[in-house]
VEXDO-660107 format. One record per residue: residue number from 1; x, y, z of N, C-alpha, C in turn. Coordinates in Angstrom, 2 decimals. Example, Ala and Ser with C-alpha at 12.3 -4.5 7.8 and 13.67 -1.06 7.14 Angstrom:
BEGIN
+-----+---------+---------+---------+---------+----------+---------+---------+---------+---------+
! num !  n_east ! n_north !    n_up ! ca_east ! ca_north !   ca_up !  c_east ! c_north !    c_up !
+-----+---------+---------+---------+---------+----------+---------+---------+---------+---------+
!   1 !   13.19 !   -5.69 !    7.80 !   12.30 !    -4.50 !    7.80 !   13.20 !   -3.30 !    7.80 !
!   2 !   12.85 !   -2.25 !    7.08 !   13.67 !    -1.06 !    7.14 !   12.90 !    0.03 !    7.87 !
+-----+---------+---------+---------+---------+----------+---------+---------+---------+---------+
//
This chain:
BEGIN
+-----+---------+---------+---------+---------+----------+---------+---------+---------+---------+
! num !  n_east ! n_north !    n_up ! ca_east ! ca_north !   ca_up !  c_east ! c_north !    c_up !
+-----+---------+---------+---------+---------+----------+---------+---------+---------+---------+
!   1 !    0.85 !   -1.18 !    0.00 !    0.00 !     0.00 !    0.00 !    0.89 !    1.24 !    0.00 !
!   2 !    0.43 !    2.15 !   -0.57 !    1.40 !     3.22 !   -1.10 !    0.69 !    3.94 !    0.11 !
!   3 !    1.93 !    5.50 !    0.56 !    1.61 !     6.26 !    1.89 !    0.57 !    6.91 !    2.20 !
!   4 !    0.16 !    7.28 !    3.07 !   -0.81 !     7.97 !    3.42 !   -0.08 !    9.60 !    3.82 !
!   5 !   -1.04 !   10.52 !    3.50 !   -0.41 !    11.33 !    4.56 !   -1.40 !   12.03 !    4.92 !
!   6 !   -0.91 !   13.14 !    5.74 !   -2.08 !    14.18 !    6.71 !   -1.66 !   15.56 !    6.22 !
!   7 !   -2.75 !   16.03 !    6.38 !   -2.23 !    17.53 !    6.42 !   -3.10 !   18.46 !    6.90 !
!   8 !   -3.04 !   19.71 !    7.49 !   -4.43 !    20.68 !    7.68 !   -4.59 !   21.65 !    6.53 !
!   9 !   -6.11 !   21.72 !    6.18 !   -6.48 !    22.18 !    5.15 !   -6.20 !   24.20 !    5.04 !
!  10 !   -5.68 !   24.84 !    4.38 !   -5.23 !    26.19 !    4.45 !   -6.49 !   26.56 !    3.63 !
!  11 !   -6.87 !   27.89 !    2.98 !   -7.81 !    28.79 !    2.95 !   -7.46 !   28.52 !    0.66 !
!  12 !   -6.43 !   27.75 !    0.67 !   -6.71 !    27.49 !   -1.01 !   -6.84 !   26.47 !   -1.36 !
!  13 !   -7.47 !   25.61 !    0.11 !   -7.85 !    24.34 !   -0.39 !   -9.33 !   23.89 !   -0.24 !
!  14 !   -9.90 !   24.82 !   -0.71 !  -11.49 !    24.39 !   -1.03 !  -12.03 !   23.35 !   -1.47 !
!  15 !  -10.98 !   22.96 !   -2.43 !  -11.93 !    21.47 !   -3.33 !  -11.30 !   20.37 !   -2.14 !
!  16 !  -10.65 !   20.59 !   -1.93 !  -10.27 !    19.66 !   -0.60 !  -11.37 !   19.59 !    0.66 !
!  17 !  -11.85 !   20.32 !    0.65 !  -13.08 !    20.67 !    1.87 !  -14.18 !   19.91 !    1.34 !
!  18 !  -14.22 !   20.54 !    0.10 !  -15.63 !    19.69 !   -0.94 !  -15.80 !   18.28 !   -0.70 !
!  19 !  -14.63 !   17.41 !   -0.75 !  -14.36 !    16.37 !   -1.05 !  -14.42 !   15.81 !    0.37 !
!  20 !  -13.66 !   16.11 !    1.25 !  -14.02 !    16.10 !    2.53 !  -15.65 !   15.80 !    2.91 !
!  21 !  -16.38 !   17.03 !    2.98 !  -17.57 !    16.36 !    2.65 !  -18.11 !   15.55 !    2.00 !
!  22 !  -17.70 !   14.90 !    0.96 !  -18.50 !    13.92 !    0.28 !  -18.14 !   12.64 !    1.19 !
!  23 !  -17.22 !   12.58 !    1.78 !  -16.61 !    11.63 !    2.68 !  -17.47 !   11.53 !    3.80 !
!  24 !  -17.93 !   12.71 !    4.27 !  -18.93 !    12.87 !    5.52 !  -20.05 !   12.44 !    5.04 !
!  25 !  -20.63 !   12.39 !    3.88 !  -21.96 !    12.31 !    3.89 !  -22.19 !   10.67 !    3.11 !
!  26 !  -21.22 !   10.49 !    2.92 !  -21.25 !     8.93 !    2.10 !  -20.84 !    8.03 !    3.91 !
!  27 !  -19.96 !    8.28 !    4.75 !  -19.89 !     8.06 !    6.07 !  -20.93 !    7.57 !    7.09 !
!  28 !  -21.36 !    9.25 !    7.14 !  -22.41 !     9.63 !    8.09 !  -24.04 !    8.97 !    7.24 !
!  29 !  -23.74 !    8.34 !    6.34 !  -25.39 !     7.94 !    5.63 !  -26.15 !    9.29 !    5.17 !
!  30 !  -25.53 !   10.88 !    5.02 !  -26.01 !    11.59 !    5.13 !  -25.57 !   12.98 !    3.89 !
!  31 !  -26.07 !   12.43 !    2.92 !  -25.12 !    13.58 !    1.64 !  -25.56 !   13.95 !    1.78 !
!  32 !  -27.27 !   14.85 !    1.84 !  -27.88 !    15.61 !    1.76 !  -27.21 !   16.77 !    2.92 !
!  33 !  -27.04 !   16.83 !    4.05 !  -26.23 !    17.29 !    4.83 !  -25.00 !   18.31 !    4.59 !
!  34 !  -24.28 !   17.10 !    4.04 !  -23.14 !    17.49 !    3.51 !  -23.00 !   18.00 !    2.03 !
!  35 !  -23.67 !   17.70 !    1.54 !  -23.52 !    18.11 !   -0.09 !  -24.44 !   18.96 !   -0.58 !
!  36 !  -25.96 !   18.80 !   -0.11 !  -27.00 !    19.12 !   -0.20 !  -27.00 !   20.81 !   -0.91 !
!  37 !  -26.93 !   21.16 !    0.15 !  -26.46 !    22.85 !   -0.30 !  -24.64 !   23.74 !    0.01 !
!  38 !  -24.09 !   23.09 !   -0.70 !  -22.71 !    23.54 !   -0.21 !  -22.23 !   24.90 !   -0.25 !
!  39 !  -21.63 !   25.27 !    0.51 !  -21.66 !    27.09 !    0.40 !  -20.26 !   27.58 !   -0.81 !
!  40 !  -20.78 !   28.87 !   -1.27 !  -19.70 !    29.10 !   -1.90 !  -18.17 !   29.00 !   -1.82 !
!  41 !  -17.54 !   29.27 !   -2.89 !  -15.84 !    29.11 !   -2.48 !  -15.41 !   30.08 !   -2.11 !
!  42 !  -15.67 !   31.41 !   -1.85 !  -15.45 !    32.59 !   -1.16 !  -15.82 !   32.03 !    0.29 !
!  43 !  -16.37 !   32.16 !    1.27 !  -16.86 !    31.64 !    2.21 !  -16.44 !   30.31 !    2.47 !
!  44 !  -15.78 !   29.59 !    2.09 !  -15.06 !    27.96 !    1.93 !  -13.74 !   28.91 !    2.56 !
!  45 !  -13.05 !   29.72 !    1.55 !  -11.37 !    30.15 !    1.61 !  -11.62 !   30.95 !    2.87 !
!  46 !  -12.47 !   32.01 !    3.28 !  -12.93 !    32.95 !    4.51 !  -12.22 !   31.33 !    6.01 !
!  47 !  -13.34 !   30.70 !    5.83 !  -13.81 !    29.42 !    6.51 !  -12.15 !   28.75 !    7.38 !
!  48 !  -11.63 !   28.32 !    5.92 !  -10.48 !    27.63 !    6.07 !   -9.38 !   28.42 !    6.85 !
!  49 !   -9.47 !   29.94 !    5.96 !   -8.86 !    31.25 !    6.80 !   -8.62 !   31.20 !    8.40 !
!  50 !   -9.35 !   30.83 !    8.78 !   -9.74 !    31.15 !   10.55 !   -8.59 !   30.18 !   11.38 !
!  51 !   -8.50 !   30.77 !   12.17 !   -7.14 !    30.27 !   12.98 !   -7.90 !   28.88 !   13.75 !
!  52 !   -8.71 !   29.59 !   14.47 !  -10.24 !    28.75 !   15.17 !  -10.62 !   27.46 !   14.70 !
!  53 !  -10.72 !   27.33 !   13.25 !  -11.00 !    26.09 !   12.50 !  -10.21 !   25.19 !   12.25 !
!  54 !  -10.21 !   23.71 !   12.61 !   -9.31 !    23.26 !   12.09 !   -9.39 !   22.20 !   11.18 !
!  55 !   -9.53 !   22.05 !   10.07 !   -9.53 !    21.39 !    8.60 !   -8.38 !   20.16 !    8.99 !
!  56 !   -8.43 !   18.91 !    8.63 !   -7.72 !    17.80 !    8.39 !   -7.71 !   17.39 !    7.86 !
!  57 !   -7.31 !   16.07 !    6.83 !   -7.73 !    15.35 !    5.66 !   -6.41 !   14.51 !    5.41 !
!  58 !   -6.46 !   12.96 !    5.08 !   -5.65 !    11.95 !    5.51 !   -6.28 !   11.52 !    3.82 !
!  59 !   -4.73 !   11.69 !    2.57 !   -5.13 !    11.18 !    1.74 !   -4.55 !   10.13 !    1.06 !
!  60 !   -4.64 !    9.34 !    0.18 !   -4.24 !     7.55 !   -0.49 !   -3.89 !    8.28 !   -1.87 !
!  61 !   -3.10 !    8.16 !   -2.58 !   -3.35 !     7.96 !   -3.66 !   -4.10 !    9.32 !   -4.61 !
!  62 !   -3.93 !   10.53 !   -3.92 !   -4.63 !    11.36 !   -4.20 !   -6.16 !   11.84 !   -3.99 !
!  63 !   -6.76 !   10.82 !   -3.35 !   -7.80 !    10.58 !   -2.96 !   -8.07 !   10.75 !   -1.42 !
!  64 !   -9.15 !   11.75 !   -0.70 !   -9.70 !    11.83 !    0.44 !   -9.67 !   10.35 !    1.31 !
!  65 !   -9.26 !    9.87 !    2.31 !   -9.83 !     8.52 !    2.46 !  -10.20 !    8.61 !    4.48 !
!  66 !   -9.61 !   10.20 !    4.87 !  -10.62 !    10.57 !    5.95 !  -10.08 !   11.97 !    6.63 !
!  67 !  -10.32 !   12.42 !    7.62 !  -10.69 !    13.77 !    7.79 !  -11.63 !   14.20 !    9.16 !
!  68 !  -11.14 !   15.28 !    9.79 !  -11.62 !    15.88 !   10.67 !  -11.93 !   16.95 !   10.73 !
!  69 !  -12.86 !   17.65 !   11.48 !  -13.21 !    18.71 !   11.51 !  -13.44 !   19.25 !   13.04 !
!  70 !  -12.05 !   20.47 !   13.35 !  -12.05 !    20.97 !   15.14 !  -12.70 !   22.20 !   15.28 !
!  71 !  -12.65 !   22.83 !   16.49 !  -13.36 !    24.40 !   16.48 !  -12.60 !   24.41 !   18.20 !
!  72 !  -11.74 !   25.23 !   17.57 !  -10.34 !    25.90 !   19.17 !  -11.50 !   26.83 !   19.91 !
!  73 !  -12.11 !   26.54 !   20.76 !  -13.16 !    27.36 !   21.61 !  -12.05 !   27.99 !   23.02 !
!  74 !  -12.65 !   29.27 !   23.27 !  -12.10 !    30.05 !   24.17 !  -12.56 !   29.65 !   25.58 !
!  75 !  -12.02 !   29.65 !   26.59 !  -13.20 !    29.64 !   27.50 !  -13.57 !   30.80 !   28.35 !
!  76 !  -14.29 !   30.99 !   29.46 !  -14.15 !    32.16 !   29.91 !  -14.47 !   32.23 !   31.34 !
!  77 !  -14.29 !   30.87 !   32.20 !  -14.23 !    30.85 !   33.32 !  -12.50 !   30.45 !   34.01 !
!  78 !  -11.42 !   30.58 !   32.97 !  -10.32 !    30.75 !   32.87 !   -9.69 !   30.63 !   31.89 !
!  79 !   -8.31 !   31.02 !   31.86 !   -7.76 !    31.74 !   30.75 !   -6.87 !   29.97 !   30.43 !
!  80 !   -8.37 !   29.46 !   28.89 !   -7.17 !    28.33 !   28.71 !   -8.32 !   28.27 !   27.12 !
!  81 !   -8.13 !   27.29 !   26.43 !   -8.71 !    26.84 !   25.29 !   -9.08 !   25.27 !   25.32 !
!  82 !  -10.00 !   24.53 !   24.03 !  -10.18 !    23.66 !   24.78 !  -10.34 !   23.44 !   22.84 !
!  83 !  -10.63 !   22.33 !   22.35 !  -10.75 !    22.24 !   21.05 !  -11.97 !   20.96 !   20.83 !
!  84 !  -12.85 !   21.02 !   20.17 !  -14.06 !    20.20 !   20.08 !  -14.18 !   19.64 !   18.60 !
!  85 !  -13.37 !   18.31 !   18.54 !  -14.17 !    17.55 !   17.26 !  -14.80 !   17.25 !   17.08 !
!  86 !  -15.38 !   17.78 !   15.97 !  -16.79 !    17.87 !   15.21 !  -17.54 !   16.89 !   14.60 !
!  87 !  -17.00 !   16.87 !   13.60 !  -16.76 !    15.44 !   12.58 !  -15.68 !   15.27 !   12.55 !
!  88 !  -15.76 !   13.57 !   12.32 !  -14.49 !    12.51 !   12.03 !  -15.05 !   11.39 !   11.64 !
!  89 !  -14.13 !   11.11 !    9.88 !  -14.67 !     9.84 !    9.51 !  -13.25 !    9.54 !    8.34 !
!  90 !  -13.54 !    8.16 !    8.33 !  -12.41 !     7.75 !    7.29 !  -13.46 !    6.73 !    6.55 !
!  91 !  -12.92 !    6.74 !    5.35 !  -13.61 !     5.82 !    4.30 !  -13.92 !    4.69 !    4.55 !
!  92 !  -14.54 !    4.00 !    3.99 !  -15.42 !     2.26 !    4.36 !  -13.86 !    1.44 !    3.90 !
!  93 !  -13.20 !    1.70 !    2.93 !  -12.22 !     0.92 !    2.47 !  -10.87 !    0.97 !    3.01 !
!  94 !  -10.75 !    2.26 !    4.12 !   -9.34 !     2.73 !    4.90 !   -9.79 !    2.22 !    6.23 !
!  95 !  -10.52 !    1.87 !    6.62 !  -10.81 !     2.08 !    7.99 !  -10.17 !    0.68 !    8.41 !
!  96 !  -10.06 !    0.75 !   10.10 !   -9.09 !    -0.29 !   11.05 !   -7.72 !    0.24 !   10.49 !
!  97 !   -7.25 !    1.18 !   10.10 !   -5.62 !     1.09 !    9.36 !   -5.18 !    2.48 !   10.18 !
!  98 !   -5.70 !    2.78 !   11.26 !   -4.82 !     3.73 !   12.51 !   -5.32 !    4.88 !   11.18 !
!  99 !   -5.81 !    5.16 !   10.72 !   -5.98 !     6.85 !   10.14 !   -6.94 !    7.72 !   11.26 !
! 100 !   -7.79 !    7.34 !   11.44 !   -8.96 !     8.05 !   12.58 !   -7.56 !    8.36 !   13.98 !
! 101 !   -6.87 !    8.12 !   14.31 !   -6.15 !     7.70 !   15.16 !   -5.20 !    8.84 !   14.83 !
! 102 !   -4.52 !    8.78 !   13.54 !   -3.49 !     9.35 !   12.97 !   -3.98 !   11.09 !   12.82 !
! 103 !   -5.00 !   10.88 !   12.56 !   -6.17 !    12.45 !   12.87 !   -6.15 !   13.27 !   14.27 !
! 104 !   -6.46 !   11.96 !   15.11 !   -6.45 !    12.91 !   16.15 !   -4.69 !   12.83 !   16.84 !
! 105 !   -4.06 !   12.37 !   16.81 !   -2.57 !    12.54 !   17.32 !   -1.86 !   13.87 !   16.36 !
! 106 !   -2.59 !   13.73 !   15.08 !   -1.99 !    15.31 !   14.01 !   -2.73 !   16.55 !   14.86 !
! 107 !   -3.92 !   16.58 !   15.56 !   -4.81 !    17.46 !   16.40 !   -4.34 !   17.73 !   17.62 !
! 108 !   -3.57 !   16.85 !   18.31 !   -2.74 !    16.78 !   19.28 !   -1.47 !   17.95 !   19.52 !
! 109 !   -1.10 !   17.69 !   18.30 !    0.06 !    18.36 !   18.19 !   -0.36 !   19.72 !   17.82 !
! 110 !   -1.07 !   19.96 !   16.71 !   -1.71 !    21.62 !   16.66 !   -1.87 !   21.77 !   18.09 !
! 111 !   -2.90 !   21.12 !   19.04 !   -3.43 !    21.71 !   20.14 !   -1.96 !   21.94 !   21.18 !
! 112 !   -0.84 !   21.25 !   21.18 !   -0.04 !    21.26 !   22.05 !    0.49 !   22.49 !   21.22 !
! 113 !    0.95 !   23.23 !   20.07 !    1.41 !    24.20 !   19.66 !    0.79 !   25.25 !   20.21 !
! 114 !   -0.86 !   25.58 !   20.49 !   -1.49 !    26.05 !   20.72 !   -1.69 !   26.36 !   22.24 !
! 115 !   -1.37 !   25.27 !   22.74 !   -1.36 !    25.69 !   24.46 !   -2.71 !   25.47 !   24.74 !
! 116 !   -3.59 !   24.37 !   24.20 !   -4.99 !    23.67 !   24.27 !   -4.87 !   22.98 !   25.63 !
! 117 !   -5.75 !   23.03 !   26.42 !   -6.08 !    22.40 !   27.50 !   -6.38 !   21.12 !   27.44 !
! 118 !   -7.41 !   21.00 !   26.42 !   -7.87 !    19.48 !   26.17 !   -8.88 !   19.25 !   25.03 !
! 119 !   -8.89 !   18.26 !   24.17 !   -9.15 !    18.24 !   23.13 !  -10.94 !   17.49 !   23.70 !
! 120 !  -11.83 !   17.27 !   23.41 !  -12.89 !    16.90 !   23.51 !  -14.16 !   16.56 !   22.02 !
! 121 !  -14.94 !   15.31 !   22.25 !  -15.79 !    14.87 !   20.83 !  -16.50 !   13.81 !   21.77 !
! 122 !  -18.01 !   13.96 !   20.81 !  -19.30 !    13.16 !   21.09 !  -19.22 !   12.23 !   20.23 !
! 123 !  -19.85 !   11.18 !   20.90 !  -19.76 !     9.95 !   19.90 !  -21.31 !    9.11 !   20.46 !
! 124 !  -22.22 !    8.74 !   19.10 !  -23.32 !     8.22 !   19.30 !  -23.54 !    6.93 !   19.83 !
! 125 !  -24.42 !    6.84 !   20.73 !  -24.59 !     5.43 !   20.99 !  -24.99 !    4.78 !   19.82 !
! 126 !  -24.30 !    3.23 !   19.84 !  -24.47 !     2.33 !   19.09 !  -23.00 !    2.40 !   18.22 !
! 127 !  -22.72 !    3.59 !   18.33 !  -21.19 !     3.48 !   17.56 !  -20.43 !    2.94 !   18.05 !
! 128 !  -20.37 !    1.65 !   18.21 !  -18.89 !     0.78 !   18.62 !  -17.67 !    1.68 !   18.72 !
! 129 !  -17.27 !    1.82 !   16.81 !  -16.08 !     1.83 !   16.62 !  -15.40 !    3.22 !   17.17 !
! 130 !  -16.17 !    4.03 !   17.28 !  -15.87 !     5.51 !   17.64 !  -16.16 !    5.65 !   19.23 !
! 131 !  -16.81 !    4.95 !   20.07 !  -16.51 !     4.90 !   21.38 !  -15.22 !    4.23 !   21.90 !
! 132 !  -14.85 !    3.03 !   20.98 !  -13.61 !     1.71 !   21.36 !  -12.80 !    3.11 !   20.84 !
! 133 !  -12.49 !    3.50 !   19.81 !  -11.24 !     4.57 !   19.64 !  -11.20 !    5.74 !   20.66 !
! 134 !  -12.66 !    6.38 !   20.73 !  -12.15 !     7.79 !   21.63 !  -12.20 !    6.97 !   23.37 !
! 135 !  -12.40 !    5.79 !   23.67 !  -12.35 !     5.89 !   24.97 !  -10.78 !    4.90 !   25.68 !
! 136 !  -10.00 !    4.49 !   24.05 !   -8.66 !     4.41 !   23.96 !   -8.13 !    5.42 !   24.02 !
! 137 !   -8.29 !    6.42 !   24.26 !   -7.72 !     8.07 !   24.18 !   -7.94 !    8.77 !   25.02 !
! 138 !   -8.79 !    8.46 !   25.54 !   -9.23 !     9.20 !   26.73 !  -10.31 !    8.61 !   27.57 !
! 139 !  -10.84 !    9.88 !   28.53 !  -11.82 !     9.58 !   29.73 !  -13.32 !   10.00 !   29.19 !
! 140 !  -14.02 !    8.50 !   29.46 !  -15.60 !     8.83 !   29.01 !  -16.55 !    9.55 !   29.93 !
! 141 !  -17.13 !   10.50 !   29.83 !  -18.21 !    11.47 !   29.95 !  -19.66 !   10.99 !   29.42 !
! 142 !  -20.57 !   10.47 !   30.41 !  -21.85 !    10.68 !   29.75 !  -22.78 !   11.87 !   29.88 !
! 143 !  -22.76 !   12.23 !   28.87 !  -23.84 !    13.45 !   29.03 !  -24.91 !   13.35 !   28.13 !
! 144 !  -25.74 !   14.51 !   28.16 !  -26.73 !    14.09 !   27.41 !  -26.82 !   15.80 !   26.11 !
! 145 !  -27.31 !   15.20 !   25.11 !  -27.11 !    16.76 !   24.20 !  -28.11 !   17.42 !   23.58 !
! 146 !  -28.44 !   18.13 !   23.60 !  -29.77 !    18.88 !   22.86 !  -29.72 !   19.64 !   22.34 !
! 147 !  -30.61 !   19.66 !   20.55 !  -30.63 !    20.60 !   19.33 !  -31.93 !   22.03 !   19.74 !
! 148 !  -31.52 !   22.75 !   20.39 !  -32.35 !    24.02 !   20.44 !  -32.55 !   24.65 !   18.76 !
! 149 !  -33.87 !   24.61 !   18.41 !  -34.25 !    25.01 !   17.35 !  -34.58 !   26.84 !   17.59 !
! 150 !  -33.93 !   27.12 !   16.77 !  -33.81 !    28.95 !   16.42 !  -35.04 !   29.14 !   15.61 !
! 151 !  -35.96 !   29.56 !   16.39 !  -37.46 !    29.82 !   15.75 !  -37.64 !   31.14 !   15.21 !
! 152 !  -37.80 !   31.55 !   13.77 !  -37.66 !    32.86 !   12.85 !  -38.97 !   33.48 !   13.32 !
! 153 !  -38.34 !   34.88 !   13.14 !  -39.77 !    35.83 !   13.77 !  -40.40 !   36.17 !   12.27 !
! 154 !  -41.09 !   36.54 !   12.24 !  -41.87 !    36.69 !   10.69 !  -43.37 !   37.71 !   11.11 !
+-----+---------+---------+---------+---------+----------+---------+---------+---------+---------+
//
C-alpha cells in the first residue's frame, strides 16, 4: 500500500473541503447534509482562513480517504482553550488502518502548539467503533445533548 499522509487544510484548499464532505456524507449515511447545499468558495477560503478552525484530511493515492473537523473554543471561566471535534470519519475501504487515530494525534500536536487544554468529541450510541477509539484516548463522559431550534420571527 502506497503512503498515506495528513495535512491541515489552508484557505486554497477548497476542493479539498468539498471532497471532505463527500466523505462525511457517504460516512455519516447523510449527503444531503453534507452536499446538499454547499456554500460558496469565497466563504469555503474565509472558513479555512480562521485560525479557530481546524480542517484535516488523511489522503491515499490522491484521494480523500478521511478527515476531521475541530473548532479551538475560548473559554471564559479561565484563561485556557479547549478544542471540540466535530466530525471525524475515514472511508469504508481505509478504515481499522490507525488513520482516525493518525487524525487525532496530528490534532494533538496543533493543540499542544497552541497551548490547548484538552481536546474533547461526542460519539453516538451504538457506535462501537468511535466509542472503542475515543475511549482508547481518553476519559468517558456521559452526558446528554440537545438541538435548540432557532425559531424565525416573521
Amino acid at each position: 500500500m502506497s503512503q498515506l499522509s495528513t495535512r491541515r487544510l489552508t484557505q486554497q484548499d477548497g476542493r479539498d473541503l468539498r471532497r471532505l464532505n463527500e466523505l462525511f456524507g457517504q460516512a455519516f449515511d447523510d449527503p444531503q447534509t453534507y452536499t446538499g447545499t454547499p456554500p460558496d468558495s469565497d466563504y469555503v477560503a474565509r472558513l479555512l482562513a480562521k485560525d479557530h478552525v481546524i480542517v484535516l484530511v488523511t489522503e491515499h493515492e490522491g484521494e480523500v480517504v478521511g478527515g476531521l473537523v475541530a473548532y479551538e473554543l475560548e473559554k471564559f471561566e479561565s484563561e485556557r482553550r479547549e478544542i471540540y471535534i466535530y466530525d471525524l470519519a475515514v472511508s469504508q475501504t481505509h478504515r481499522r488502518q490507525g488513520i482516525a487515530r493518525n487524525l487525532i494525534n496530528f490534532l494533538k500536536e496543533i493543540a499542544r502548539l497552541k497551548n490547548v487544554w484538552v481536546i474533547y468529541v461526542q460519539a453516538d450510541y451504538g457506535d462501537g467503533p468511535a466509542v472503542a477509539l475515543y475511549t482508547s484516548l481518553g476519559v468517558r463522559e456521559d452526558v446528554m445533548h440537545f438541538d435548540i431550534a432557532i425559531e424565525t420571527m416573521d
